[in-house]
Rosetta silent file (secondary structure, phi, psi, omega in degrees, C-alpha in Angstrom):
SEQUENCE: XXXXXXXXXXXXXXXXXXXXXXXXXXXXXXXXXXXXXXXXXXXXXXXXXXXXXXXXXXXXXXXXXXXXXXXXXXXXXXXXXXXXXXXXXXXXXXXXXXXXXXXXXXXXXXXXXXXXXXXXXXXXXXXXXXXXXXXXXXXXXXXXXXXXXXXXXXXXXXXXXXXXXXXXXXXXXXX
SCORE:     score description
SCORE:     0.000 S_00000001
   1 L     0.000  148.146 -175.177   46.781  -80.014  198.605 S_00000001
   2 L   -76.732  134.254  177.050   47.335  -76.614  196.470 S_00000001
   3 L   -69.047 -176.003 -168.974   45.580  -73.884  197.553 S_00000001
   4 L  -102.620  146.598 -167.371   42.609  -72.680  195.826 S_00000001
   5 L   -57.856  145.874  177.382   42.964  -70.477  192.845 S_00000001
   6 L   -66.575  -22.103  176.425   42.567  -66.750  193.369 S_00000001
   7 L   -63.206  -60.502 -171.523   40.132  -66.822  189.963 S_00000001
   8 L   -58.442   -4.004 -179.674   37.765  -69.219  191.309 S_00000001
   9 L  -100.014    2.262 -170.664   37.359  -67.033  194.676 S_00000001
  10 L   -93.620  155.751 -174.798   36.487  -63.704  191.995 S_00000001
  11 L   -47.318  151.819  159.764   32.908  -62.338  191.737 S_00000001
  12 H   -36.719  -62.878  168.196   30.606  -63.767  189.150 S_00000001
  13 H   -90.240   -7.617  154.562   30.810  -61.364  187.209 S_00000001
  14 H   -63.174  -32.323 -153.964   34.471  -60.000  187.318 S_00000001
  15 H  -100.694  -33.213  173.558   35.041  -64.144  186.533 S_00000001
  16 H   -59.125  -41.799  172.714   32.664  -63.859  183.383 S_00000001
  17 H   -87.683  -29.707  140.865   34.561  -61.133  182.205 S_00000001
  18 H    -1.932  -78.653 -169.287   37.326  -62.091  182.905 S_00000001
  19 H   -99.126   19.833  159.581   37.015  -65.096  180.873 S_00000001
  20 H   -70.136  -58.084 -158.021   35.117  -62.881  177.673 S_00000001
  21 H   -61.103  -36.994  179.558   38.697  -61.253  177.674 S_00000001
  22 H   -45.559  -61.495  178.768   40.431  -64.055  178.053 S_00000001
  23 H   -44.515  -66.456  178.012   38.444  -65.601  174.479 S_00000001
  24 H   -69.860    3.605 -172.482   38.238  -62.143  172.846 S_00000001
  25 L  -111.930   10.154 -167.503   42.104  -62.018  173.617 S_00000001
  26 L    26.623   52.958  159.059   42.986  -65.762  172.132 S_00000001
  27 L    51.015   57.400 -156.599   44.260  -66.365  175.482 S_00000001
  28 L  -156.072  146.346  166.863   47.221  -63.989  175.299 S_00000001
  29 L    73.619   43.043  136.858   48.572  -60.547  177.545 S_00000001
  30 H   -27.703  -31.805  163.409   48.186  -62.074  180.514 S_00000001
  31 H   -42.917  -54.883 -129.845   50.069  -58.742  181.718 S_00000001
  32 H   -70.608  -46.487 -157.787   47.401  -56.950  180.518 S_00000001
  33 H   -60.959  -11.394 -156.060   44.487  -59.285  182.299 S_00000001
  34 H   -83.724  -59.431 -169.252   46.493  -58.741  185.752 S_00000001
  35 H   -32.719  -71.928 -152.721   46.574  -55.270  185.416 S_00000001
  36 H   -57.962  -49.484 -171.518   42.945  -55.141  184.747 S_00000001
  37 H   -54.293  -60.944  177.371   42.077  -57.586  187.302 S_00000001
  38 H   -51.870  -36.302  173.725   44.230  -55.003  189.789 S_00000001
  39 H   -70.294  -59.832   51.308   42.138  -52.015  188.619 S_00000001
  40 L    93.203  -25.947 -170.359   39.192  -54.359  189.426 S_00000001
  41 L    77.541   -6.199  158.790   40.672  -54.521  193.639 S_00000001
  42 L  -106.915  146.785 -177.977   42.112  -57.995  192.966 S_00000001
  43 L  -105.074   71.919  157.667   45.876  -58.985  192.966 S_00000001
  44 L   -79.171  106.339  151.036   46.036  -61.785  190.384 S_00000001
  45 L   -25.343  129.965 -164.353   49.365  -62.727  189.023 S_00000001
  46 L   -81.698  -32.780  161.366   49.772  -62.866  185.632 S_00000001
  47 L   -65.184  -24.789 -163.352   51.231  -66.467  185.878 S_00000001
  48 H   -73.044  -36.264 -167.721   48.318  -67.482  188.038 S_00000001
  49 H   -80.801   -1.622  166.191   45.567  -66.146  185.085 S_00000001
  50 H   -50.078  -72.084  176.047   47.915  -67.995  182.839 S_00000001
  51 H   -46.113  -53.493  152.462   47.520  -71.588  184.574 S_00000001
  52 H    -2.398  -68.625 -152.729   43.797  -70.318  184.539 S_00000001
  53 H   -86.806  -35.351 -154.264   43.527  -69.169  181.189 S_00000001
  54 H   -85.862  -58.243 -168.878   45.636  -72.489  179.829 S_00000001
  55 H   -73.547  -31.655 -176.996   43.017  -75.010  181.490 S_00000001
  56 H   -76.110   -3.589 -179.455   40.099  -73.040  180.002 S_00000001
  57 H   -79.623  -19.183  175.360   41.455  -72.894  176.908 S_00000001
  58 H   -94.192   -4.015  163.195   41.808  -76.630  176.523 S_00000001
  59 H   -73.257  -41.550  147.320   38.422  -76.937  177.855 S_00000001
  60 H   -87.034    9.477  165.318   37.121  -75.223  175.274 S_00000001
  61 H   -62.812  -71.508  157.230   38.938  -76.584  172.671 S_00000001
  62 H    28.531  -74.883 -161.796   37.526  -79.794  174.364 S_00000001
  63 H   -96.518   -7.236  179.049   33.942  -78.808  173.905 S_00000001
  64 H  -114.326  -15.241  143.588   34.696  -77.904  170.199 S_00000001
  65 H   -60.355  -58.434 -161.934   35.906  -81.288  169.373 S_00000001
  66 H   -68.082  -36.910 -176.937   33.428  -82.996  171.089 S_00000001
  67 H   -62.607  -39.240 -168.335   30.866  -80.378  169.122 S_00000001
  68 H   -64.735  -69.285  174.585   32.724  -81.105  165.667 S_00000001
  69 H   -41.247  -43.380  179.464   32.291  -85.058  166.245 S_00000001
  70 H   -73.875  -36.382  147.976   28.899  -85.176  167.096 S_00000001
  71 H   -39.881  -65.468  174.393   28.190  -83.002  163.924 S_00000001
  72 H   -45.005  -40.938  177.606   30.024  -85.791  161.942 S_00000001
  73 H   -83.898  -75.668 -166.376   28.058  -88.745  163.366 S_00000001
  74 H   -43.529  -26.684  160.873   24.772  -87.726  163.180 S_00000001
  75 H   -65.284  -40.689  175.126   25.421  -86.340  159.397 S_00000001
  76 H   -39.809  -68.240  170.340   26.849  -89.609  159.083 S_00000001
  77 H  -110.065    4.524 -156.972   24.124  -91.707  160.291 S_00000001
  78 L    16.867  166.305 -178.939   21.436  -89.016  161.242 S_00000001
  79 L   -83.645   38.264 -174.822   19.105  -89.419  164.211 S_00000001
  80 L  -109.414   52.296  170.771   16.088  -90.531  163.675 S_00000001
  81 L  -120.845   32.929  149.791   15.695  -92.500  167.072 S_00000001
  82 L    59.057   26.587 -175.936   16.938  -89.556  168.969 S_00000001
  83 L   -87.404  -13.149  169.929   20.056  -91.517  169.369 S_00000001
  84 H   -63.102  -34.859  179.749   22.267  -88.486  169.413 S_00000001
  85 H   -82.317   10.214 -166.643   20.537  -86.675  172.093 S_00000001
  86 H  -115.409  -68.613 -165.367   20.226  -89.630  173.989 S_00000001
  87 H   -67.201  -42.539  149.469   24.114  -90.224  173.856 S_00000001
  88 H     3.506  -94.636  139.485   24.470  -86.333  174.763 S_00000001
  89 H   -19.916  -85.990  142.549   22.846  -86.530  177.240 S_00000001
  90 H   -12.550  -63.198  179.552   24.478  -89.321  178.536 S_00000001
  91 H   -85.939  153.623  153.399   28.094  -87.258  178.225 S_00000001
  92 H   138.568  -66.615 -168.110   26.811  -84.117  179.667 S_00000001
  93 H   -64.222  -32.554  160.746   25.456  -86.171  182.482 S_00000001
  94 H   -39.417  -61.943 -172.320   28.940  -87.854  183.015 S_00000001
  95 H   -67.867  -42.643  151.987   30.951  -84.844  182.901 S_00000001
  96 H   -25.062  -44.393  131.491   28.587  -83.617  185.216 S_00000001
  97 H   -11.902  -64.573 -152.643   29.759  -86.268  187.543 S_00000001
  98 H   -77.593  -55.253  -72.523   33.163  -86.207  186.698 S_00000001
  99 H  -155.241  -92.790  166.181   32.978  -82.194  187.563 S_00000001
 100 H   -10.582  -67.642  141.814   31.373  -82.817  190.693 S_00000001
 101 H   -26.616  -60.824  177.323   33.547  -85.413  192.117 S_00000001
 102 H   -68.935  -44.298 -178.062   36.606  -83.143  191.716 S_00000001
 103 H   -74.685  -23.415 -161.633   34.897  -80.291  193.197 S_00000001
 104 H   -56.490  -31.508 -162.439   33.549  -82.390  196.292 S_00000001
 105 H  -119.485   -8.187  161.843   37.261  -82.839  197.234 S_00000001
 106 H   -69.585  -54.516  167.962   38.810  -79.899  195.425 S_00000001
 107 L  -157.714  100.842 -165.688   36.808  -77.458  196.442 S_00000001
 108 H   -64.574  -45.874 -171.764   33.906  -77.729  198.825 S_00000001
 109 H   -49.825  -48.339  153.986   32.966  -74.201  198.650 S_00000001
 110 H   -34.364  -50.910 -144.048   32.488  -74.582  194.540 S_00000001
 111 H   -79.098  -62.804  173.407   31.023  -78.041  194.964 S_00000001
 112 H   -39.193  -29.596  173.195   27.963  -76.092  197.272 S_00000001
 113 H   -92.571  -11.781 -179.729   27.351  -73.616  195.457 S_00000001
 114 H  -108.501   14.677  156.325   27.302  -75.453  192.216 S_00000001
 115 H  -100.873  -10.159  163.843   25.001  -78.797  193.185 S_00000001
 116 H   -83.913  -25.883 -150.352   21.737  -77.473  193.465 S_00000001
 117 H  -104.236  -21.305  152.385   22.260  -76.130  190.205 S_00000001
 118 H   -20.792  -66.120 -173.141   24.066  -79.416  189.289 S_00000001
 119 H   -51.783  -51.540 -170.005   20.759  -81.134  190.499 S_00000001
 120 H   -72.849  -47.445  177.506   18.490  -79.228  187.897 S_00000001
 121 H   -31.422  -47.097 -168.198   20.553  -79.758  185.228 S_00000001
 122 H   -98.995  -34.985  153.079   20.446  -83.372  185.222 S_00000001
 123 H   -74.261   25.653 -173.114   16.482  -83.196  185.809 S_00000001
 124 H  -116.070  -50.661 -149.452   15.985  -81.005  182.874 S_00000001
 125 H   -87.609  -37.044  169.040   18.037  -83.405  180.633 S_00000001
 126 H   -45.923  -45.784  160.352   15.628  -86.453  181.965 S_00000001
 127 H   -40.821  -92.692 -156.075   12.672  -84.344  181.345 S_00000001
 128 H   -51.342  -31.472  142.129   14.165  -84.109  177.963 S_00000001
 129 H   -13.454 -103.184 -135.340   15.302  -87.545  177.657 S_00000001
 130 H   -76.060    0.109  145.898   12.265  -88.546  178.249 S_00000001
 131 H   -39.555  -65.036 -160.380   10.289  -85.784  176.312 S_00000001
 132 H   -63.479  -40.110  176.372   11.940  -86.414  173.322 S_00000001
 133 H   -70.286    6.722 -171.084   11.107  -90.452  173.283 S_00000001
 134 H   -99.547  -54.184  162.924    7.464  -89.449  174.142 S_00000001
 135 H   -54.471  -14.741  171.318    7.922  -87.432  170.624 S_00000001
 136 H   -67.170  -73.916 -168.912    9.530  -90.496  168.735 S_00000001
 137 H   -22.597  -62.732 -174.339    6.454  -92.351  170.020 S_00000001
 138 H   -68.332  -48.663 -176.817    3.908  -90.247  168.775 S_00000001
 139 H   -45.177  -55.351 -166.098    5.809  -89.317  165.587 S_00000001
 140 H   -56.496  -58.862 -167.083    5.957  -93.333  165.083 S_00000001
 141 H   -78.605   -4.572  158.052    2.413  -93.639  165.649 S_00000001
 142 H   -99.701   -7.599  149.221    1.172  -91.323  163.264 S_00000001
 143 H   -89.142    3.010  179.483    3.021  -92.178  160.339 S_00000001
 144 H   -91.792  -57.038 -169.119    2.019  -95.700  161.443 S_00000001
 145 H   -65.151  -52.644 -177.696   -2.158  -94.503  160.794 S_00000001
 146 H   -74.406  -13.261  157.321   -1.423  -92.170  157.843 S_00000001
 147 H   -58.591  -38.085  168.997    0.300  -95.047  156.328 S_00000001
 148 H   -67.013  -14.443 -164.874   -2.571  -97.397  157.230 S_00000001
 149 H  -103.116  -39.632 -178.356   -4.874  -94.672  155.767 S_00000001
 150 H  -104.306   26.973  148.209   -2.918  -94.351  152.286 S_00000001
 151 H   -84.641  -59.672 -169.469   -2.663  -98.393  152.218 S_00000001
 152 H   -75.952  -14.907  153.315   -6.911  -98.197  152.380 S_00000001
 153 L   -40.901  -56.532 -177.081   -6.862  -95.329  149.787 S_00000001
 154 H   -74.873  -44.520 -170.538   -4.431  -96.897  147.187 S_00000001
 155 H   -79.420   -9.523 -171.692   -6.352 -100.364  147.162 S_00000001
 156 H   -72.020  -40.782 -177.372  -10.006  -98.916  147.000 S_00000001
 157 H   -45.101  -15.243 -166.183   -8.075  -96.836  143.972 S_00000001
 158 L    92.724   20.061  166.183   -7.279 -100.357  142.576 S_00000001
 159 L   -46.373  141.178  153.019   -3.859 -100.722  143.713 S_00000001
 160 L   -41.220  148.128 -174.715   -2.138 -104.169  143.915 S_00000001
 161 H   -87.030  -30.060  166.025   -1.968 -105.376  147.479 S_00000001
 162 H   -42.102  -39.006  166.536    1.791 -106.047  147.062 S_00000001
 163 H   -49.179  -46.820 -165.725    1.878 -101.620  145.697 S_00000001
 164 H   -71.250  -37.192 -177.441   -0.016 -101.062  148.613 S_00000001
 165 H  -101.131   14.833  162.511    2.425 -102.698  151.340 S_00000001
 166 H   -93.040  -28.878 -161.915    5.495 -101.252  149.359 S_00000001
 167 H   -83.590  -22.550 -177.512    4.069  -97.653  149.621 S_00000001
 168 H   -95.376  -27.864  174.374    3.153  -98.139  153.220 S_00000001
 169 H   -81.833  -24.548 -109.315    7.252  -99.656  154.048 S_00000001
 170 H  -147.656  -77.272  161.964    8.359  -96.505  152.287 S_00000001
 171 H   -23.719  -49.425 -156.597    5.579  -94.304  154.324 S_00000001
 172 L   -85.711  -14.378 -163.346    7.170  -96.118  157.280 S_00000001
 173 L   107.070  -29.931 -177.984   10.630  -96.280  156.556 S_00000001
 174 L   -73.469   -1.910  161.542   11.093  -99.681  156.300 S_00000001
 175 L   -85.822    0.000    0.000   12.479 -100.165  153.086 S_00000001
């Protein structure tokens, strides 16, 4: 097995800025980031922040596809079942997975310090999960009553009862 990268062993915050510079630098002068990295008390190679700099850059390209597409379907078909955040979810909790797996046997040190936080992550998106369908619910049921309310409105006005249960599918959606 390859040893573990000299990035992933750098402080928190030398590896956040790091990878601002990398971003605000379009992932170029790799010289430069060495240097800096050297002023800094670490002896990174300039090939090493390359291989570095090369996987994060296709991760976020990645994450900017995957952002682009999900903009496209939901304009496409829009959401109003929550099914985008529901399938979201769903990939977020995957890659979480996937991203896990690979550290468990990759890097142990990484995979401990990053599963507790791992842990919350994935109960915050069930909380929302299951927030958000608590908010369908409710949504549903109150356009279900004010429909029922401007169905007993329209016929005391003298609406047809046939007016009355198109205005109430329309309230509802269902046309």
């Amino acid at each position: 097995m390859p040893s573990r990268s000299k990035i992933t062993k750098l402080p928190d915050a030398v590896k956040r800025e790091l990878d601002k510079r990398l971003i605000n630098g379009s992932f170029s002068d790799y010289r430069a980031l060495s240097e800096w990295l050297r002023d800094q008390g670490f002896e990174i190679s300039h090939a090493a922040i390359h291989r570095y700099g090369q996987a994060f850059e296709d991760r976020l390209a990645a994450i900017k596809i995957a952002s682009e597409q999900a903009r496209a379907v939901s304009e496409a078909v829009g959401d109003n079942e929550g099914v985008m955040s529901d399938a979201l979810i769903s990939l977020v909790q995957e890659k979480a997975f996937d991203v896990l797996v690979n550290l468990q046997t990759e890097d142990p040190v990484a995979f401990a310090k990053i599963f507790p936080k791992m842990g919350i992550m994935v109960a915050k998106l069930s909380k929302a999960s299951v927030d958000q369908k608590k908010w369908m619910s409710q949504a549903r049921s109150k356009a279900k009553d004010a429909a029922e309310e401007v169905v007993k409105v329209a016929k005391q006005g003298g609406l047809s009862e046939k007016t009355a249960e198109e205005i109430r599918k329309k309230i509802l959606g269902i046309v």
